[in-house]
Structure formats: C-alpha cells, structure tokens
N, C-alpha and C positions, 0 to 999 in steps of 0.2 A: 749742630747739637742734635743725636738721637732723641728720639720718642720718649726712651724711656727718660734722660735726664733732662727735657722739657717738662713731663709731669715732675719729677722731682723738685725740679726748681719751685715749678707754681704749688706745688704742698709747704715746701718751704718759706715762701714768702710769704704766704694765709697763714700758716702759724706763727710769721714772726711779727704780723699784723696781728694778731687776737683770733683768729678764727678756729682757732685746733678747738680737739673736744672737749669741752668741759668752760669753756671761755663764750665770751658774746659771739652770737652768728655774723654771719652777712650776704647778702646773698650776691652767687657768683656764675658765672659760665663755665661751667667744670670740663677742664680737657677730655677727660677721661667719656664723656658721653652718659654720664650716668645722675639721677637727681632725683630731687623731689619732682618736677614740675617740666615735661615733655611740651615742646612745643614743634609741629611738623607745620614749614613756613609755605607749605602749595599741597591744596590739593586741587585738581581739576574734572570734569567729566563732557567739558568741552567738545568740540570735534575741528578736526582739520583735514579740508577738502574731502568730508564727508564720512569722515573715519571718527569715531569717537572715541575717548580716552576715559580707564578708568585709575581709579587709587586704592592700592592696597595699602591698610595699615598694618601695626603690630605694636604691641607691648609687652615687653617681658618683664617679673620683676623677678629678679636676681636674688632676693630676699630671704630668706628662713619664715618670715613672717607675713600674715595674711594683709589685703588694704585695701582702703576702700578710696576711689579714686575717680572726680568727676572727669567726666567725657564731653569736650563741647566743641561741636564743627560749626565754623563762624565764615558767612559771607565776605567776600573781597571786599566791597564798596566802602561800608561803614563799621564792618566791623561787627555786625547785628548777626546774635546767636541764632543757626536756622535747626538746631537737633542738639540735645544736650541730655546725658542720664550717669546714672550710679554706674562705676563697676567695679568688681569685687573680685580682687584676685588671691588666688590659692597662693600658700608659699610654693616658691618658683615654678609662677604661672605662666604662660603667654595667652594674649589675646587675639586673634585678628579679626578684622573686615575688610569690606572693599565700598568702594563710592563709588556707584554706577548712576548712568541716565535712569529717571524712572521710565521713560518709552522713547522712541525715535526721534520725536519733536526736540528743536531748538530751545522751548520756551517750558518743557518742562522741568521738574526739580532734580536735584540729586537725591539718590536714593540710600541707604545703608542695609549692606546684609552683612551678614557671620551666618556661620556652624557651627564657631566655637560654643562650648558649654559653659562656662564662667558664669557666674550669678553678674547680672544686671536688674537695676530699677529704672524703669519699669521692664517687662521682659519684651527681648527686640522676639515680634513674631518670625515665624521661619522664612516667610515671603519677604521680610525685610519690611521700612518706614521711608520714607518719602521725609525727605528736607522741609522744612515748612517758614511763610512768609509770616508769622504773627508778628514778630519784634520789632519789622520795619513797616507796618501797616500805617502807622500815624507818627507825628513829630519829626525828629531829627533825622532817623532811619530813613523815612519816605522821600527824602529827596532826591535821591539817584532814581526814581519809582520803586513798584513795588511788588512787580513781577518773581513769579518763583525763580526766573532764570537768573535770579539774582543769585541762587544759591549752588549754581554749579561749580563755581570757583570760589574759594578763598582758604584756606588754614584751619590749624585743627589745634585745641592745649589739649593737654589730659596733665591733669591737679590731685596728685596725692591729699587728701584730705586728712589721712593719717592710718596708724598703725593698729589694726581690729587685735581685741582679745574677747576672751569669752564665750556665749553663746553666737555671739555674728560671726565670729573668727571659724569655729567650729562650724558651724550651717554653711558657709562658701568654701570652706578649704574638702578638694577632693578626695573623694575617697579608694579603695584599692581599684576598683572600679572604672575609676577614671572622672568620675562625675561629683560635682559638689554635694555634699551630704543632703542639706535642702533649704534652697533658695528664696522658699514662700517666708523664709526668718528676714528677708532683709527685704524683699517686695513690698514696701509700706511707706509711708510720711512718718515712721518712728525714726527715734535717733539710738544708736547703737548701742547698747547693754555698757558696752565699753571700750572707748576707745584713746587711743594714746597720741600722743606728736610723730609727723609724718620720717620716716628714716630712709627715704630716698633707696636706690638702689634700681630706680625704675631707665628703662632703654626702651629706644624703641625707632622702630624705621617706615618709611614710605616710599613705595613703589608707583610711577608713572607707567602704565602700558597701555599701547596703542597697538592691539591686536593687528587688526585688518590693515596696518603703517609700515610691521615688523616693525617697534619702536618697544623699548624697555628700559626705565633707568631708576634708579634709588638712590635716598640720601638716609643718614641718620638725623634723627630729630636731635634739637639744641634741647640741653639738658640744666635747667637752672637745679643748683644745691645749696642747701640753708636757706632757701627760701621764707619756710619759717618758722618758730620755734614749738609752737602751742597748734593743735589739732583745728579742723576749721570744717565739719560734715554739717552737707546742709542737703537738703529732697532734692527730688530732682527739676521741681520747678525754680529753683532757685537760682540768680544768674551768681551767686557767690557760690565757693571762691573763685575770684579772678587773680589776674596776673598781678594786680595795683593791691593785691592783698596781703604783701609781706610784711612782716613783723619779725626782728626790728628793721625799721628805715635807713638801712646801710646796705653798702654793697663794697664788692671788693673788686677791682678792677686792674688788672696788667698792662702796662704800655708798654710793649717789648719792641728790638729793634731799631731802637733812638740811636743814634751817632754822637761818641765820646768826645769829649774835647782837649783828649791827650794829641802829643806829638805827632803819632799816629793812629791819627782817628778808624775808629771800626766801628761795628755794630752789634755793639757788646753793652749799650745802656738801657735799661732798666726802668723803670718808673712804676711802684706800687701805690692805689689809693685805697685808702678804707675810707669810705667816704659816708656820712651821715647828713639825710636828706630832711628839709624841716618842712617840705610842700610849699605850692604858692596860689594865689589863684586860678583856681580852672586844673589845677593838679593837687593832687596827694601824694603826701611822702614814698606811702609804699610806693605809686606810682613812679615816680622819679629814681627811685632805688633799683627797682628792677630795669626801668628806660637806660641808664646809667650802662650797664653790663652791653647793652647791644647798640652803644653811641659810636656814629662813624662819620668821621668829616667827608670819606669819598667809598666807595665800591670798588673794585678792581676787579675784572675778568678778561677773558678772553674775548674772539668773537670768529666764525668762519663763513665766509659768501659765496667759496668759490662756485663759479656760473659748473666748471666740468662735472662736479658733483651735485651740481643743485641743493648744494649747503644751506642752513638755514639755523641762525642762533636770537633765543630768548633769553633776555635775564631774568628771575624772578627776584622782584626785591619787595617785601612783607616788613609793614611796618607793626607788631607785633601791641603796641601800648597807645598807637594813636587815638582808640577812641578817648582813652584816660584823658588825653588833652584837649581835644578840639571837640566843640561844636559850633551849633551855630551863632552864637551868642560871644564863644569864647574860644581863643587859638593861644593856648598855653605855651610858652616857651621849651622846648626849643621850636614848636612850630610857627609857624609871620601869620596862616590865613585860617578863617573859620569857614566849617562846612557851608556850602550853596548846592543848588541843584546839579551844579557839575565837577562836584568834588569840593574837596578842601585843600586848593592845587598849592603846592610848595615849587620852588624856582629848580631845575637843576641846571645844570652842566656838563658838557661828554667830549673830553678831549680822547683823541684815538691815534692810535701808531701802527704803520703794517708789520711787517717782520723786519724792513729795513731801516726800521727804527724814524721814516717819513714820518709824519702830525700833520694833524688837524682839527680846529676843533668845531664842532658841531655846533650851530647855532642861530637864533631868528628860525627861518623858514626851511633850515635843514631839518626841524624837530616838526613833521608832520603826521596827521592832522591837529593842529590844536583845538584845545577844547574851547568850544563856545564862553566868552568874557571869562578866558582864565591868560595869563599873561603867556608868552613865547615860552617853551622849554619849560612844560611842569610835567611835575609828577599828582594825579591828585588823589587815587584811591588807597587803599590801606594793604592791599594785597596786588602790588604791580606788576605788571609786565613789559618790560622793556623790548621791545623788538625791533633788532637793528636790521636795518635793510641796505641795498646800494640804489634803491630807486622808491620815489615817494609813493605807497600805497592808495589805493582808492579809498574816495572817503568813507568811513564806518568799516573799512577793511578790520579784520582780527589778525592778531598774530600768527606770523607762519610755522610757529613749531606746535605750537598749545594752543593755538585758535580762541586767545583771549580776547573777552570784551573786554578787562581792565587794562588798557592796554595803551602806552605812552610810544609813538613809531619812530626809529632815529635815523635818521639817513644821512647817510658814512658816503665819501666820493665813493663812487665806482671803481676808482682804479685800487681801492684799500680791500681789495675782497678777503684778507685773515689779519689779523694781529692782535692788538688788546686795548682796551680802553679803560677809563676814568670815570666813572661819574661821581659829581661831588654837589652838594647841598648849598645853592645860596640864596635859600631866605637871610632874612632880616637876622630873626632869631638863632637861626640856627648856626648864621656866624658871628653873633654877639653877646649875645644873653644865655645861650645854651641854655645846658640845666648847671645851676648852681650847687653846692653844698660844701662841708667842710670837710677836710680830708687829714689823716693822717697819710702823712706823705715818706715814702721811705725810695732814695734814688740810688737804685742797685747799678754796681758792676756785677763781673765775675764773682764777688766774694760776697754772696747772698745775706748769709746768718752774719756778716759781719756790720752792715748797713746799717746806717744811722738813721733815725724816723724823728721828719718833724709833724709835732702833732700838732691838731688845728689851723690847718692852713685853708685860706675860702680857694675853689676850683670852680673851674667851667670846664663841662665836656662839651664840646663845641660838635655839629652836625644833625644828624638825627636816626633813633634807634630803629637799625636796618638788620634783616637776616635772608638769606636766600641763596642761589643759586645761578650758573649759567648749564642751558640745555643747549645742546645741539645737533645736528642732522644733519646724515650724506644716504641722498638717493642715489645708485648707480644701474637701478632698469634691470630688468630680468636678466641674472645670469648664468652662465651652463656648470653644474653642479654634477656631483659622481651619479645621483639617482635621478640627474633631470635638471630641467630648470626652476631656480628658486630668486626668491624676493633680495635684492642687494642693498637694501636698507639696512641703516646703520643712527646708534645713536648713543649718547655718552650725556653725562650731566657731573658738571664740578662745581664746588662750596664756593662762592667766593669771597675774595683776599679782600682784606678794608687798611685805610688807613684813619689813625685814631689818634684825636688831636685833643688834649688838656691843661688847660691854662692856672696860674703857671708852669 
C-alpha cells in the first residue's frame, strides 16, 4: 500500500470513528507529520571521544494564521523542565535554533541560540541562555543529582496554545520587511487580547551534528492532532500546558498489520480504537489518552558492529508522558516501579538476529553495566539510550555514538556484528494492567467505510508509551578524495518500527 492510500485509509477510519470536523475530537498520531503539539524525542549536546554534538531545531507553521506556542526543552532523567518560553509565529513562519554546549567542560549546561526574528517571551538574548537546573533542585527531580549536566540530553514539545487574533496576532505577524510588526505587545505576564482553539498545522524537524565526527543526521518530530479542543495560554513561567493536558480524554488509535483469519491468511487486518480514558491513581485521563497514541509492547530496529568499519549503533528510546506516571511515592500503570536515586528502572528484553536470520537473546549479565539495586536488563531514565555493543564496556562508560549518560549498554555475541533486534517491556504492569479505557472498537479489512464498530468495549494497551530512533556510524580513516584527502565518516539515523499489542 502507497503513501498516499495509507493516509487515506487513517482519514477514513477517524471519520468513521467520530473524528472528522465538526464531531468529538481525539487525540492521534497523525501520519501526515503535521499537529497541534510537536514533540522532538533526542536532543543532545554530549560529546563522543571528544567531539561534541549539537541540535538544530525548527518549526514551521503551515498555517494562514498567527500562534502562540509554548516551547519547553526537558532533561533525560526525570523529565524536569530546564528552559521553557512563548513563541509567536507569524502566518507561515519557521523558527529555528540549535543546542549547543555552554563552554568545553563536561558538566556544563546546554545552551539555546537563534537569529531568528519571531516574537518570543521572554526575548532569547543574541548570546543565547544557558539550560538551567532550578526544577530539579529539590524533591522528586533531585534524585538522579542535580548537576547542570543534567541538561545536556533529553527532548524537546512545543504546545500550540492556540490560534492569535487581534492586536497580538497583528504585533508578531511580519511585516513587508521581514520582521514582526512589535514584539514588546506580547513580552508581558498579560494574556492575549484574543485568542482562539489551537488549529494545528505546525511541523517541524531535528538535526543531530557532530562537526569535528563529519556526523549529520535528522528526523521529523511526532506530531500529535486534536489534541485539544478549547485554547490553553499560560506565561512563561508556567509548566502548563503539558502533554497530560488534552481535552477531551480519548484518543484514536490504528493497529494495522494483524493477520486475517480467512483461508488465506495475510496482513490485511485492521483494528481501530477510540478509546475514552477515566484516569486512575497517580495518572490523569488526559494523561493516559495522549500515553495511549505512543503504546508499544516491543521497539524494532536495526543495529551494525561491524569491527572493518568501526560501526557503531544507539537506539534512542523517549519515553515522552512518564513523568505523568511515576514518582516516588507512585508507579502508575502501565509502569511496575517508582523513581529512586537510580531511576525508575522498568525490566526489558533484547532478542537479536544477524542477517542470517541466527538469535539470541540478550540477558542477566549480557545487559552491562547494571544500575546499582535496579534489577538485570532495565531501562530506568525517561529519555534512553540503548547502546548495543559486541564487548561489555567499562564501567560508567557512555555510549558510543551520542556519548550518552542515560545510557542502558547491551552486548550482542560478537559473532552477531549487523542484524536487528527486539526490545520488548516486561514489567509487571506493563504486561498486565497496561492502560485501560473503553473503546469503541471497529475491526477493519480491506473494506474500511464498510466496518462494523462495537462500541463500549474495556481495552488494555499492553507495554509502554515509547518514541525514538536508531543512529548509526561507519568510520573508514582518511581517504584520498579529488582535492586531497577527506574525513570517511559516515552516519544515518531511522524511526523505529514497534509492535502494538491491545487487549481484546
């Protein structure tokens, strides 16, 4: 099935679910890349074997119309916002920055510059602002410490708040010029003369580079749509809106790829949820509605070791809503454990295959180093790094692509140096209790608009809400080029594939 009759199918099924325009929202994972509520699942400004990396953002909105849209870059560990403000974009504006090191040191912060002109609150100076450790100073936050270098790694949302008219619409939208009419209208703790429900349209992408590496790779950010129905602008000290912010508490969800149970079976089944979440303790509905969209019993990617190219692959896997669930006190379903000093580790699993389709699977003391009194094979931070090796690294070692401290190390036999692997979720929770809610349920063939929907059925989405990528790397040492000799580095980063498991 083409591109384009993939998107057609899922417009199809949301409308025949209640989602078209003018009917109840729900919020979804929109193929198309495009939404209210951007979420880029890595950023880093790390360094590996002395080379450091930066992240360029970007956002464009697609739009005819002006918006106002919080910005908030969030630490790996816990989750804890380190830089967060207004931005205001012009109809069909783009914005960029990059996240750089504030100086050479290990243990300082990430930094944010732009050039862009866009109205922001507060105004980012030309020199750019420095990351900062206030959120995880005390309580929950503080147990991982409370080091800036907390904030070199972890993910980024940007939260349409909603659609400007009036005087704020007019003072950010550019003029022939090029520049926003004037900014000092929206630079305030005021709320907007006038503002409307957020209409999506917003994209936007991430850039890993590692200059002095020759390394360079990008992804598009995940794009939630119908997030939510009614406007939601708050200052910029404000940690609202967040992601656990939607309204209403449904969500829409595709199980595509299930196996028929005709004569001859294919991979032509269907499974649509609209599912409506009631919350539970230690979770909010919205919470569970948005978790819902990015629930995955296992990761699927690839992975490459070869020794001739000094190959080297990380996965990043971002768990995007766990603070919603866990602290220390409480580990909401679908997560088994509450935060401690050395994360809030969840159990995994890493079966592996080379190209000739050999296995293995990974496990006990092939999952090195473990974290101090967390069990064999965890995952424990909010923004992970997977990094598979064929020999067990030193201890405190960082990963070899991204030079992560959040960093889970898996060591694959030695003789498996390329294939692909599995990781799959087995906490308690995460293979029994999931997240519950009630679903109208519509189980599609081929014949979409024809499908029958039972409504009110209870569901479990079984695993837990994961989003990210694999990166990877082939050195091959100076080579001889038309004008000389040049850098033979090489590197590539893909989405990766999940499998999505919901009961019934």
């Amino acid at each position: 099935m083409n591109t384009f009759k993939r998107k057609a199918l899922f417009t199809a099924v949301i409308a025949g679910l209640g989602v078209a325009a003018g009917t109840a929202e729900a919020v979804y994972l929109n193929p198309n890349k495009t939404g209210q509520v951007l979420i880029y699942p890595y950023y880093t400004v790390q360094s590996t074997n002395g080379n450091s990396w930066n992240t360029y953002l970007s956002i464009v909105n697609t739009t005819t119309r002006a918006k106002a849209v919080k910005v908030r870059f969030i630490e790996g560990k816990t989750s804890a916002e380190v830089l967060d403000f207004n931005l205001f974009l012009s109809p069909n504006d783009m914005w960029t920055g990059a996240i750089v090191p504030a100086d050479a040191t290990s243990g300082s912060p990430g930094h944010l510059v732009t050039a862009d002109v866009s109205c922001t609150n507060p105004a980012i100076p030309s020199g750019g602002v420095d990351f900062r450790n206030y959120q995880y100073l005390s309580g929950d936050d503080s147990l991982p410490g409370t080091g800036l270098d907390r904030t070199r790694e972890g993910y980024v949302e940007m939260i349409e708040m909603g659609t400007l008219t009036g005087a704020w619409a007019t003072a950010v939208t550019h003029t022939s010029a090029g520049v926003p009419a004037n900014c000092a209208v929206v630079q305030n703790n005021n709320t907007p003369s006038s503002i409307e429900s957020p209409q999506g349209g917003l994209v936007g992408t991430g850039t890993l580079i590692n200059v002095n590496a020759g390394r360079d790779v990008g992804y598009k950010a995940e794009a939630l749509e119908a997030w939510r129905t009614t406007s939601d602008y708050t200052i910029p000290s404000a940690t609202t809106p967040n992601l656990g912010d939607a309204t209403p508490t449904v969500s829409v969800v595709l199980n595509a790829g299930q196996i028929d149970a005709g004569a001859t079976p294919s991979s032509s089944q269907i499974t649509a949820y609209r599912t409506t979440f009631a919350g539970s303790s230690g979770a909010s509905a919205g919470a569970q509605a948005v978790a819902s969209v990015f629930m995955h019993s296992s990761v699927i990617n690839e992975y490459i070791l070869d020794s001739a190219t000094a190959s080297n692959t990380d996965w990043v896997v971002t768990q995007p809503l766990k603070r919603a669930f866990v602290t220390s006190l409480v580990a909401a379903s679908p997560y088994s454990n509450v935060l401690t000093s050395n994360g809030a580790c969840e159990t995994i699993g890493f079966t592996y295959f080379n190209r000739e389709e050999r296995t293995q699977t990974a496990s006990g003391t092939d999952f090195s180093p473990l974290p101090p009194a967390a069990p064999a094979n965890s995952m424990c931070w909010e923004s992970n790094v997977l990094a598979i090796r064929n020999s067990a690294p030193a201890s405190g070692a960082t990963s070899a692509v991204l030079g992560s401290m959040n960093v889970t190390n898996v060591t694959v036999n030695s003789a498996f140096q390329n294939g692909w692997g599995r990781l799959s979720f087995g906490g308690v929770s995460a293979t029994t209790t999931g997240l519950a809610g009630t679903a109208d349920v519509a189980n599609l063939g081929m014949d979409v608009l024809g499908a029958t929907v039972t409504p009110a059925v209870p569901v479990t989405f079984l695993g837990l809400p994961v989003a990210g990528f694999m990166i990877r790397t082939f050195d091959n040492g100076t080579l001889t080029c038309s004008s000389g000799a040049c850098q033979g580095n090489y590197s590539a980063l893909f989405p990766h594939s999940y499998d999505t498991t919901v009961t019934p």
